[in-house]
C-alpha positions in Angstrom: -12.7 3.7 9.7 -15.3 5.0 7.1 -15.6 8.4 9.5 -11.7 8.7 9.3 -11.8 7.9 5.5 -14.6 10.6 5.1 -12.6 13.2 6.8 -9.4 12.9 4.7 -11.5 12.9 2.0 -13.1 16.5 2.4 -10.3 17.8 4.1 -8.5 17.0 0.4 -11.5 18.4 -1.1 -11.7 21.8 0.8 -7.7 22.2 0.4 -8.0 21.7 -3.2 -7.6 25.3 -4.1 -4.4 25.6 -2.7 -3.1 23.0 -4.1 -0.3 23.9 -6.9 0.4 21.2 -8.3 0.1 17.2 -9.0 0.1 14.0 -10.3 -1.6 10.5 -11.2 0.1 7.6 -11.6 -0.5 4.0 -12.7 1.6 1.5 -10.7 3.1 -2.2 -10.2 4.0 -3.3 -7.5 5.5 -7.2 -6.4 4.9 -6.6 -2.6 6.5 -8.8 -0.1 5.6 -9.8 3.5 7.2 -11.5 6.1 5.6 -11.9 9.6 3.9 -13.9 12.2 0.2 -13.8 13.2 -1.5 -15.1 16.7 -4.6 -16.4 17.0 -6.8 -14.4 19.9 -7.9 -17.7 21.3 -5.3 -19.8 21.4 -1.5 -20.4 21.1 2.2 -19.0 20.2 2.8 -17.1 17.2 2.9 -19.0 13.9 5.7 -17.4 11.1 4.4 -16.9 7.3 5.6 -15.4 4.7 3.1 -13.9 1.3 3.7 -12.7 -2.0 1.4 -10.4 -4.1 1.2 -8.2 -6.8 -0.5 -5.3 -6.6 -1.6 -3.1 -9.6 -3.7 0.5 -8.6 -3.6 4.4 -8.8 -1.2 6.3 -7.2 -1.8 9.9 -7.1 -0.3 13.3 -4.8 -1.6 17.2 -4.7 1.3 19.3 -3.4 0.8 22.9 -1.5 2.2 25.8 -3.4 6.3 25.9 -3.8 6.7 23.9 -0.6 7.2 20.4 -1.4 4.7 19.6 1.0 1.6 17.4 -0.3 -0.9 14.8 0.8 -0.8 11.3 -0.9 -3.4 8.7 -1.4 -3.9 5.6 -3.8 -6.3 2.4 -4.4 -5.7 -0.6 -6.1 -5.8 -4.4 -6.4 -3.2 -7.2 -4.9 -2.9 -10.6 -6.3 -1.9 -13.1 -3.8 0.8 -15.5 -6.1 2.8 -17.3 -3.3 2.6 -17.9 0.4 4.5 -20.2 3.3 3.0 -21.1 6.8 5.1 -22.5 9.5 7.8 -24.5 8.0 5.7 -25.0 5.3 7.4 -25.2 1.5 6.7 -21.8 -0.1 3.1 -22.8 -2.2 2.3 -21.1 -5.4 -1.6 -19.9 -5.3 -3.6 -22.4 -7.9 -6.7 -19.6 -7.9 -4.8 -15.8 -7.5 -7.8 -14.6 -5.7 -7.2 -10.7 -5.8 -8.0 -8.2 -3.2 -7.9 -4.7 -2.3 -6.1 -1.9 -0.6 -6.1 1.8 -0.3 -3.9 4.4 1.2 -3.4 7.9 2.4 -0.6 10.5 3.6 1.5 13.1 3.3 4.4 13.6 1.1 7.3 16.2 0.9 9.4 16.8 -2.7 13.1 16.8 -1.1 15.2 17.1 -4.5 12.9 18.8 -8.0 15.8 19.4 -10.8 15.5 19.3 -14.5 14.0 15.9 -15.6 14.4 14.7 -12.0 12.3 14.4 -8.7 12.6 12.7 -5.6 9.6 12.2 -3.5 8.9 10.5 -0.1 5.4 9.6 1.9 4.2 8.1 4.7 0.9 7.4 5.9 -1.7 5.0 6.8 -2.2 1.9 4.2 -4.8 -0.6 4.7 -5.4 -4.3 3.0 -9.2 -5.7 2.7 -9.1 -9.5 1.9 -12.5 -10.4 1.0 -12.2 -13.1 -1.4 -11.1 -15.7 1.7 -7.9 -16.7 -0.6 -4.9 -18.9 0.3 -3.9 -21.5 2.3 -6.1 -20.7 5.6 -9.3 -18.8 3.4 -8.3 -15.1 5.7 -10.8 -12.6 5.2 -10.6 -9.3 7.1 -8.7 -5.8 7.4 -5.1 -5.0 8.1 -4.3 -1.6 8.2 -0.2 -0.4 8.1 1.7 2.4 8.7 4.3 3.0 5.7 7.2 4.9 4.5 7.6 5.0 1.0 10.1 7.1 -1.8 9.9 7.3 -5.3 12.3 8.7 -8.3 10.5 10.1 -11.1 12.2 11.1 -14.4 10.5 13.2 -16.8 10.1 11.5 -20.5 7.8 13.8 -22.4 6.2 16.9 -21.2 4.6 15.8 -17.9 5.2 12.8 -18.2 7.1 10.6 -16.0 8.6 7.1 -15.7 9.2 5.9 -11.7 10.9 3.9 -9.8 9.8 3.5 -5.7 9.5 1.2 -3.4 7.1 1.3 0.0 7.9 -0.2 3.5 5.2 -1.2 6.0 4.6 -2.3 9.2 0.8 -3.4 10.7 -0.4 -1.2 13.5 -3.8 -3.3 14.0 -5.3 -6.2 12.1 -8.7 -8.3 12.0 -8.7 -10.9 9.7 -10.7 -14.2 9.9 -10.4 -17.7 9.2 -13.7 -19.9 9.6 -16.7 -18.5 11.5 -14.5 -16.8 14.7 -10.5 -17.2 14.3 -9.5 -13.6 14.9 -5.6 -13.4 14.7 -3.1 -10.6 15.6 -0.7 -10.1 12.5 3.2 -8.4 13.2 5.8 -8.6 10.6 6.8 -6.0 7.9 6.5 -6.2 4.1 8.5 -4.2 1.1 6.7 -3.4 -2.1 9.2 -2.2 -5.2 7.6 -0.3 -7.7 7.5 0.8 -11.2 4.8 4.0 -12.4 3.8 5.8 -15.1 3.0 9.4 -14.0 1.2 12.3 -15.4 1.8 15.8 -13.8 -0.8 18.5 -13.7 
Protein backbone atom coordinates (compact mmCIF):
# COMPACT_ATOMS: atom_id res chain seq x y z
CA UNK A 1 0.00 0.00 0.00
CA UNK A 2 2.75 2.50 0.97
CA UNK A 3 4.55 1.59 -2.69
CA UNK A 4 1.16 2.36 -4.35
CA UNK A 5 0.74 5.56 -2.23
CA UNK A 6 4.37 6.54 -3.13
CA UNK A 7 3.68 6.26 -6.75
CA UNK A 8 0.64 8.46 -6.99
CA UNK A 9 2.43 10.66 -5.16
CA UNK A 10 5.41 11.45 -7.58
CA UNK A 11 3.45 10.69 -10.48
CA UNK A 12 1.28 14.01 -9.07
CA UNK A 13 4.57 15.55 -8.47
CA UNK A 14 6.29 15.11 -11.90
CA UNK A 15 2.75 16.11 -13.70
CA UNK A 16 2.72 19.24 -11.77
CA UNK A 17 3.77 21.45 -14.52
CA UNK A 18 1.04 20.60 -16.63
CA UNK A 19 -1.23 21.16 -14.40
CA UNK A 20 -3.46 24.43 -15.23
CA UNK A 21 -5.30 24.72 -12.71
CA UNK A 22 -6.82 23.86 -9.03
CA UNK A 23 -8.18 23.90 -5.88
CA UNK A 24 -8.15 23.12 -1.90
CA UNK A 25 -10.92 22.74 -0.05
CA UNK A 26 -11.95 22.32 3.57
CA UNK A 27 -14.86 19.76 4.03
CA UNK A 28 -17.69 18.11 6.31
CA UNK A 29 -18.88 15.30 5.81
CA UNK A 30 -21.78 13.05 7.94
CA UNK A 31 -20.88 9.69 6.21
CA UNK A 32 -23.16 6.84 6.43
CA UNK A 33 -22.57 3.00 6.24
CA UNK A 34 -24.62 0.18 5.94
CA UNK A 35 -23.18 -3.36 5.60
CA UNK A 36 -22.36 -6.72 6.88
CA UNK A 37 -18.99 -8.06 7.91
CA UNK A 38 -17.82 -11.96 8.25
CA UNK A 39 -15.51 -13.13 10.51
CA UNK A 40 -12.57 -15.40 8.57
CA UNK A 41 -12.85 -18.00 11.22
CA UNK A 42 -16.13 -18.57 11.77
CA UNK A 43 -19.87 -17.99 10.93
CA UNK A 44 -22.61 -16.17 8.61
CA UNK A 45 -22.48 -12.59 7.98
CA UNK A 46 -23.52 -10.28 10.80
CA UNK A 47 -25.53 -6.78 9.49
CA UNK A 48 -24.29 -3.26 11.03
CA UNK A 49 -24.89 -0.21 10.37
CA UNK A 50 -22.16 3.15 11.48
CA UNK A 51 -22.31 6.71 11.55
CA UNK A 52 -19.37 9.24 11.39
CA UNK A 53 -18.35 12.50 10.63
CA UNK A 54 -15.61 13.20 8.90
CA UNK A 55 -13.79 16.62 8.64
CA UNK A 56 -10.32 16.78 6.19
CA UNK A 57 -8.80 18.46 3.03
CA UNK A 58 -10.07 18.00 -0.18
CA UNK A 59 -8.04 19.18 -2.98
CA UNK A 60 -7.81 18.51 -7.30
CA UNK A 61 -5.02 19.67 -10.01
CA UNK A 62 -6.72 19.63 -13.45
CA UNK A 63 -4.70 19.20 -16.93
CA UNK A 64 -4.82 22.23 -19.14
CA UNK A 65 -8.53 23.10 -20.72
CA UNK A 66 -9.59 19.52 -20.52
CA UNK A 67 -11.56 19.07 -17.53
CA UNK A 68 -9.47 16.17 -16.81
CA UNK A 69 -7.65 16.10 -13.17
CA UNK A 70 -6.46 13.86 -10.52
CA UNK A 71 -8.10 14.18 -6.97
CA UNK A 72 -6.87 13.29 -3.53
CA UNK A 73 -7.84 14.24 0.11
CA UNK A 74 -6.95 13.30 3.99
CA UNK A 75 -8.88 13.83 6.89
CA UNK A 76 -10.36 12.68 10.24
CA UNK A 77 -13.89 10.59 10.85
CA UNK A 78 -15.62 10.67 14.13
CA UNK A 79 -17.47 7.58 14.79
CA UNK A 80 -21.02 9.05 16.63
CA UNK A 81 -23.47 6.12 16.24
CA UNK A 82 -23.38 2.45 15.32
CA UNK A 83 -25.92 -0.80 15.31
CA UNK A 84 -24.84 -4.53 15.31
CA UNK A 85 -27.21 -7.30 14.56
CA UNK A 86 -30.55 -6.25 15.68
CA UNK A 87 -29.00 -4.26 18.07
CA UNK A 88 -30.73 -0.67 18.99
CA UNK A 89 -28.81 2.03 17.09
CA UNK A 90 -26.03 3.09 20.21
CA UNK A 91 -24.70 6.56 20.33
CA UNK A 92 -20.64 6.43 20.90
CA UNK A 93 -19.99 7.60 24.78
CA UNK A 94 -16.07 8.23 23.68
CA UNK A 95 -16.17 9.62 19.62
CA UNK A 96 -12.89 7.94 19.15
CA UNK A 97 -11.79 9.59 15.72
CA UNK A 98 -9.88 8.02 12.92
CA UNK A 99 -8.41 8.56 9.69
CA UNK A 100 -8.82 8.27 6.01
CA UNK A 101 -7.25 9.37 2.84
CA UNK A 102 -8.07 9.18 -0.81
CA UNK A 103 -7.02 9.49 -4.41
CA UNK A 104 -8.42 9.67 -8.12
CA UNK A 105 -9.21 11.26 -11.04
CA UNK A 106 -11.76 13.77 -11.70
CA UNK A 107 -13.32 15.35 -14.95
CA UNK A 108 -15.09 19.15 -14.93
CA UNK A 109 -18.41 18.11 -17.07
CA UNK A 110 -20.27 21.69 -16.75
CA UNK A 111 -17.68 25.22 -15.91
CA UNK A 112 -20.18 28.33 -16.42
CA UNK A 113 -20.04 31.68 -14.82
CA UNK A 114 -20.20 31.19 -10.90
CA UNK A 115 -20.89 27.56 -11.48
CA UNK A 116 -19.03 24.08 -11.72
CA UNK A 117 -19.87 20.67 -11.64
CA UNK A 118 -17.26 18.23 -10.88
CA UNK A 119 -17.19 14.35 -10.55
CA UNK A 120 -14.30 11.73 -9.09
CA UNK A 121 -13.67 8.42 -8.53
CA UNK A 122 -10.99 6.68 -7.09
CA UNK A 123 -9.62 4.60 -4.37
CA UNK A 124 -10.56 5.78 -0.61
CA UNK A 125 -9.18 4.00 2.30
CA UNK A 126 -10.27 4.17 6.28
CA UNK A 127 -7.51 3.41 9.07
CA UNK A 128 -9.20 2.70 12.52
CA UNK A 129 -6.55 2.79 15.01
CA UNK A 130 -8.02 3.96 18.03
CA UNK A 131 -9.99 0.32 18.47
CA UNK A 132 -13.42 2.43 18.94
CA UNK A 133 -17.01 1.24 19.21
CA UNK A 134 -18.92 -1.41 20.19
CA UNK A 135 -16.39 -4.42 19.10
CA UNK A 136 -12.87 -2.18 19.69
CA UNK A 137 -12.11 -2.75 15.30
CA UNK A 138 -8.79 -1.63 14.42
CA UNK A 139 -7.49 -2.17 10.92
CA UNK A 140 -7.78 -0.89 7.08
CA UNK A 141 -10.66 -0.76 4.71
CA UNK A 142 -9.91 0.44 1.57
CA UNK A 143 -13.13 1.55 -1.05
CA UNK A 144 -13.65 2.33 -4.35
CA UNK A 145 -15.89 5.61 -4.70
CA UNK A 146 -17.76 7.82 -7.01
CA UNK A 147 -18.27 11.08 -5.85
CA UNK A 148 -19.75 14.72 -7.49
CA UNK A 149 -19.71 18.01 -6.21
CA UNK A 150 -21.40 21.63 -7.20
CA UNK A 151 -19.30 24.53 -6.50
CA UNK A 152 -20.53 28.08 -6.68
CA UNK A 153 -18.24 30.88 -6.78
CA UNK A 154 -18.78 33.59 -3.81
CA UNK A 155 -15.77 35.90 -4.00
CA UNK A 156 -12.97 35.77 -6.47
CA UNK A 157 -11.82 32.07 -6.19
CA UNK A 158 -13.66 31.35 -3.84
CA UNK A 159 -16.21 28.75 -3.62
CA UNK A 160 -19.02 27.35 -1.45
CA UNK A 161 -19.89 23.33 -2.30
CA UNK A 162 -22.24 21.00 -2.03
CA UNK A 163 -21.21 16.98 -2.94
CA UNK A 164 -21.80 14.00 -1.75
CA UNK A 165 -19.39 10.52 -2.18
CA UNK A 166 -20.67 6.90 -2.64
CA UNK A 167 -18.45 3.94 -1.74
CA UNK A 168 -18.29 0.40 -1.83
CA UNK A 169 -15.27 -1.79 0.03
CA UNK A 170 -13.09 -3.70 -2.38
CA UNK A 171 -10.84 -5.40 0.56
CA UNK A 172 -10.77 -4.93 4.25
CA UNK A 173 -8.61 -6.05 7.33
CA UNK A 174 -9.77 -4.92 10.41
CA UNK A 175 -9.39 -6.59 13.92
CA UNK A 176 -11.17 -7.21 16.90
CA UNK A 177 -9.09 -8.82 19.90
CA UNK A 178 -5.68 -10.50 19.25
CA UNK A 179 -6.78 -12.43 15.67
CA UNK A 180 -10.65 -11.77 14.58
CA UNK A 181 -10.00 -10.84 10.95
CA UNK A 182 -13.42 -10.06 9.34
CA UNK A 183 -14.49 -9.51 5.61
CA UNK A 184 -16.64 -6.19 5.46
CA UNK A 185 -19.35 -5.73 2.25
CA UNK A 186 -21.94 -3.03 2.28
CA UNK A 187 -21.92 0.55 0.87
CA UNK A 188 -21.88 3.88 2.64
CA UNK A 189 -22.96 7.66 1.36
CA UNK A 190 -21.17 10.74 2.70
CA UNK A 191 -23.07 14.35 1.91
CA UNK A 192 -20.91 17.11 1.93
CA UNK A 193 -20.50 20.73 2.43
CA UNK A 194 -16.74 22.67 1.31
CA UNK A 195 -15.19 25.74 1.33
CA UNK A 196 -12.85 25.99 -1.77
CA UNK A 197 -10.09 28.04 -2.87
CA UNK A 198 -9.14 28.04 -6.67
CA UNK A 199 -5.68 28.58 -7.89
Amino acid sequence: MKRIIAAFLLLAALAAPAFAEGYASVIVAPDFFWGGHTYVTNGPSENFVKMRLSIGFDGANFFGDSGFGVEYGAGGSMLYAERMADEPLAFSSSYPWDFYFNIGLGYKFVQQGFFTARVGFGLLADIDVNEGGADGYRGIILDFYASVKAMFSVASNVSIDIGARFATPLFSARFSGNDSQEKISGASVAPSLSVTYWY
